[in-house]
MIPATI-669266 format. One line per field, with one value per residue: residue number from 1; y, z, x of N, C-alpha, C in turn; residue in one letter. Coordinates in steps of 0.2 Angstrom, whole numbers, plus 5000, padded with zeros to 4 digits. Example, Ala and Ser with C-alpha at 12.3 -4.5 7.8 and 13.67 -1.06 7.14 Angstrom:
2
pos = 1_2
nyy = 4972_4989
nzz = 5039_5035
nxx = 5066_5064
cayy = 4978_4995
cazz = 5039_5036
caxx = 5062_5068
cyy = 4984_5000
czz = 5039_5039
cxx = 5066_5064
code = a_s
end
This chain:
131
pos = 1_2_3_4_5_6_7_8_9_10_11_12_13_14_15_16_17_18_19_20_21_22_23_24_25_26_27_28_29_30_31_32_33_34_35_36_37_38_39_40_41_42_43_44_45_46_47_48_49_50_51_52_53_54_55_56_57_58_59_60_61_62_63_64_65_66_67_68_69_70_71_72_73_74_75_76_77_78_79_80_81_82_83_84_85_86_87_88_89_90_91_92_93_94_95_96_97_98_99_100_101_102_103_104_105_106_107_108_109_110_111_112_113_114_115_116_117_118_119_120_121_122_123_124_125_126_127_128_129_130_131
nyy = 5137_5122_5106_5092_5080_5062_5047_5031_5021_5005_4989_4980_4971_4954_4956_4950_4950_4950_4934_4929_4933_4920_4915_4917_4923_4925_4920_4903_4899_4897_4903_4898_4887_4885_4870_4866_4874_4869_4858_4857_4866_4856_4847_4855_4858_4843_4842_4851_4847_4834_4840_4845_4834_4827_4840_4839_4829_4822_4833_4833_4817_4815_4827_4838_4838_4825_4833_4838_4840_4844_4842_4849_4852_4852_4862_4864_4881_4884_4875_4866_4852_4840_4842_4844_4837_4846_4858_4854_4859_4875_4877_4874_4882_4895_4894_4896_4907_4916_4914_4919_4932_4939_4933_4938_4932_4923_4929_4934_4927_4930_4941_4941_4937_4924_4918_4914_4912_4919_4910_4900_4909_4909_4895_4894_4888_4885_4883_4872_4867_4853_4862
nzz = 5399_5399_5391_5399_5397_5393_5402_5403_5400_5410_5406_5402_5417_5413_5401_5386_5375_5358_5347_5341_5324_5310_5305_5291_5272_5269_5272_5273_5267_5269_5273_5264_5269_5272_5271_5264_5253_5250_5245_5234_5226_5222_5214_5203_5200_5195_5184_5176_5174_5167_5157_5149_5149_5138_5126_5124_5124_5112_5101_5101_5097_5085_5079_5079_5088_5095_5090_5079_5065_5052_5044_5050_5055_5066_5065_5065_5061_5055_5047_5045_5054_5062_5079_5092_5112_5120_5115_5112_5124_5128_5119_5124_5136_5130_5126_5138_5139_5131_5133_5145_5143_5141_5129_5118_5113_5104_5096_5090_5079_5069_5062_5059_5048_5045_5051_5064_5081_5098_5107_5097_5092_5105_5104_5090_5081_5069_5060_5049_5035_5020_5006
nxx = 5005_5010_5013_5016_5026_5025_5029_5038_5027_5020_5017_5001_4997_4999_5003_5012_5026_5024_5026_5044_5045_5044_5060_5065_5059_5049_5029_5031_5042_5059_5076_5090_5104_5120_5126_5116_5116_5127_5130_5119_5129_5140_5131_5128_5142_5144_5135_5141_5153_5149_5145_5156_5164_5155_5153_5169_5172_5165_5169_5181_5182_5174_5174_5162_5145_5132_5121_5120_5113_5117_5128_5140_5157_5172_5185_5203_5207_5219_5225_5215_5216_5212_5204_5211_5210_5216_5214_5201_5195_5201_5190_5179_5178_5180_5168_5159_5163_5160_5148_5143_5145_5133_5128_5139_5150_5146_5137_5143_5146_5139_5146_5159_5171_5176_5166_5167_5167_5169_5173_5176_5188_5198_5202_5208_5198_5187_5171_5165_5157_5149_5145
cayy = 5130_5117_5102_5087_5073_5058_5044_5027_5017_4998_4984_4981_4964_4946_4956_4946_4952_4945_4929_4933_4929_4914_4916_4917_4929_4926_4913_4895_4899_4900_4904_4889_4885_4882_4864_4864_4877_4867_4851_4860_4866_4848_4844_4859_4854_4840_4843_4854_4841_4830_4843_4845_4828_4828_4843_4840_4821_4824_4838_4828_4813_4815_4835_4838_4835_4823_4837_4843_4837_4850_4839_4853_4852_4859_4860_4869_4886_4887_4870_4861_4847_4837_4846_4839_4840_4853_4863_4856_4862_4880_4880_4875_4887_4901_4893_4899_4917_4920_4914_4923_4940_4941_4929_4942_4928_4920_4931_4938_4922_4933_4948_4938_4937_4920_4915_4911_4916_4921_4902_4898_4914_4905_4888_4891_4884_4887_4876_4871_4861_4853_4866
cazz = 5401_5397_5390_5401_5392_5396_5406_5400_5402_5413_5400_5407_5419_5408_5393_5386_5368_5351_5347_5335_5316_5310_5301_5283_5269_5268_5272_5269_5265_5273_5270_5263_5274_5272_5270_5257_5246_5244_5240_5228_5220_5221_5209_5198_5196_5193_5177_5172_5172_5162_5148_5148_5143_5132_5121_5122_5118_5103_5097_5099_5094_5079_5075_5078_5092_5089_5091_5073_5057_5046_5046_5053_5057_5070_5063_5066_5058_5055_5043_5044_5054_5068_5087_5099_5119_5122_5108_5115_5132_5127_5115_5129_5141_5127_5126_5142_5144_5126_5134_5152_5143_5137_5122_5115_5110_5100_5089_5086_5073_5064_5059_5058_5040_5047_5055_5071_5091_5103_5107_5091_5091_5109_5103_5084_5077_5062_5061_5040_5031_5015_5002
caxx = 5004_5018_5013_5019_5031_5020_5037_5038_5021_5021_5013_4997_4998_4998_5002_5018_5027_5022_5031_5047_5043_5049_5066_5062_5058_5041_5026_5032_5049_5065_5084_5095_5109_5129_5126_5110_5119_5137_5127_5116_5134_5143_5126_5129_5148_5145_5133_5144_5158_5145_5144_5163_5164_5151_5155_5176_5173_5162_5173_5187_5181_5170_5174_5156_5143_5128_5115_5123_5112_5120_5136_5146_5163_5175_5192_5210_5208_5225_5225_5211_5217_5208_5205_5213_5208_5216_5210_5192_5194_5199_5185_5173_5181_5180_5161_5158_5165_5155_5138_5142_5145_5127_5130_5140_5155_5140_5132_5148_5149_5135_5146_5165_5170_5174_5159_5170_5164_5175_5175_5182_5195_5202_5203_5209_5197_5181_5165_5164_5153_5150_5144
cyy = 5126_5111_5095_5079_5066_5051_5040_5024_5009_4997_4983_4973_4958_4948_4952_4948_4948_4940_4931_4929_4925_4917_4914_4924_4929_4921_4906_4896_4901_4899_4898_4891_4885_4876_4860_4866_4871_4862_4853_4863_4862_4847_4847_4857_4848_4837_4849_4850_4837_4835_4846_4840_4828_4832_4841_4832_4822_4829_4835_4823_4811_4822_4840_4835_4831_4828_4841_4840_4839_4846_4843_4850_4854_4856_4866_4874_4887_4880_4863_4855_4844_4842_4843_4842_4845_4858_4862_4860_4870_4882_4879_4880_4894_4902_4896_4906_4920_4921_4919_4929_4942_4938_4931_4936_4924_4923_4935_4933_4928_4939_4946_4935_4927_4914_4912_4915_4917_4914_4898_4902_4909_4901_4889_4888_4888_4880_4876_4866_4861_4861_4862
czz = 5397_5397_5393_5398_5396_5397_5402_5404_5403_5408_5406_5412_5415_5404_5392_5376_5362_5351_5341_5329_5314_5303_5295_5279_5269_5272_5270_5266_5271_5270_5269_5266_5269_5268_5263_5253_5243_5243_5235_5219_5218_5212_5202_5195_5193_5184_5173_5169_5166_5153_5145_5144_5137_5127_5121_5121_5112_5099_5096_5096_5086_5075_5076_5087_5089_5087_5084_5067_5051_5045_5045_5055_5060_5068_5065_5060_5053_5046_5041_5047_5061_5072_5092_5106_5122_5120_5110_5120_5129_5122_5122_5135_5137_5128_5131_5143_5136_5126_5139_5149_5138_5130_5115_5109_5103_5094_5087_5079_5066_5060_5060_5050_5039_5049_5061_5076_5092_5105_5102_5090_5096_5108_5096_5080_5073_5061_5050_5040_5026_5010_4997
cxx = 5009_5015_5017_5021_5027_5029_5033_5031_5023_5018_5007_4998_4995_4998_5012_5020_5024_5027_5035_5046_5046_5053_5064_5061_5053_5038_5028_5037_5052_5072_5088_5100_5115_5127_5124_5113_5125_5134_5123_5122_5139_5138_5130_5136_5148_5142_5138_5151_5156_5146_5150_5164_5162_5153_5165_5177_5173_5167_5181_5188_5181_5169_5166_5151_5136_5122_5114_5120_5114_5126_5141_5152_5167_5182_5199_5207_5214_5225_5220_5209_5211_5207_5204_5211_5209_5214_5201_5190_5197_5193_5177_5175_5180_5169_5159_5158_5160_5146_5138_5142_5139_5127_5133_5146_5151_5138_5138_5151_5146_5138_5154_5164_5171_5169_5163_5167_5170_5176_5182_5191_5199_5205_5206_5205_5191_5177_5165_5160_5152_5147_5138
code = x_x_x_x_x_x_x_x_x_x_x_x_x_x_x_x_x_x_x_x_x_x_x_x_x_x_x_x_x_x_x_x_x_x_x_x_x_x_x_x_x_x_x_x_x_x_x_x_x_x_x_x_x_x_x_x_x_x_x_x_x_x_x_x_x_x_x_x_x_x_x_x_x_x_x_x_x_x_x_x_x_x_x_x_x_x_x_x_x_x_x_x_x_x_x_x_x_x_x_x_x_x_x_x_x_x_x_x_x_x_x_x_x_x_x_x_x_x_x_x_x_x_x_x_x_x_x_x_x_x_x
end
């Protein structure tokens, strides 16, 4: 005896598919768009523009940001002298690749006979303070 292959089976009449799941990954969410993400990263640049300012003013300005009650220093390596903008801006540019790579640029102050980060190596420069 030979087991017969059962053919495609009709729905029964008035049956109609399930409705398609609403577009999302879960309950009460759904997937951000083109539009929502690039004004979410407009915001992003522009706080990050804000913290640009912020530290390559103060660094510029005052040698120092105000968050510093140790009256630290940031000065040229090389002579000691002031740190001009461009010396800010690669040290906040160094600032960054030292926190992106697991804040390795950072605590690499810990074990420099200088106590410099890879921020400081970029930029020339060394944090001092009184003694």
């Amino acid at each position: 005896m030979t087991a017969a292959t059962p053919g495609p089976q009709t729905p029964p009449a008035g049956w109609a598919p399930p409705p398609e799941a609403p577009a999302g990954p879960a309950q009460g969410l759904r997937y951000a768009g083109l539009w929502v993400r690039f004004v979410a990263f407009i915001l992003n640049a522009i706080g990050l523009l804000l913290d640009l300012i912020y530290f390559v003013g103060f660094w510029t300005w005052r040698g120092q940001s105000p968050g510093i009650p140790f009256n630290m220093r940031i000065v040229l390596a090389a002579d000691g002298g002031k740190v001009d903008v461009v010396r800010a801006l690669l040290r906040y540019v160094g600032l960054i690749i030292s926190i992106v790579v697991l804040f390795l640029g950072v605590i690499w102050v810990a074990f420099h006979r200088r106590k410099q980060g890879w921020h400081d190596k970029i930029a020339g420069t060394v944090v001092v303070r009184p003694t």
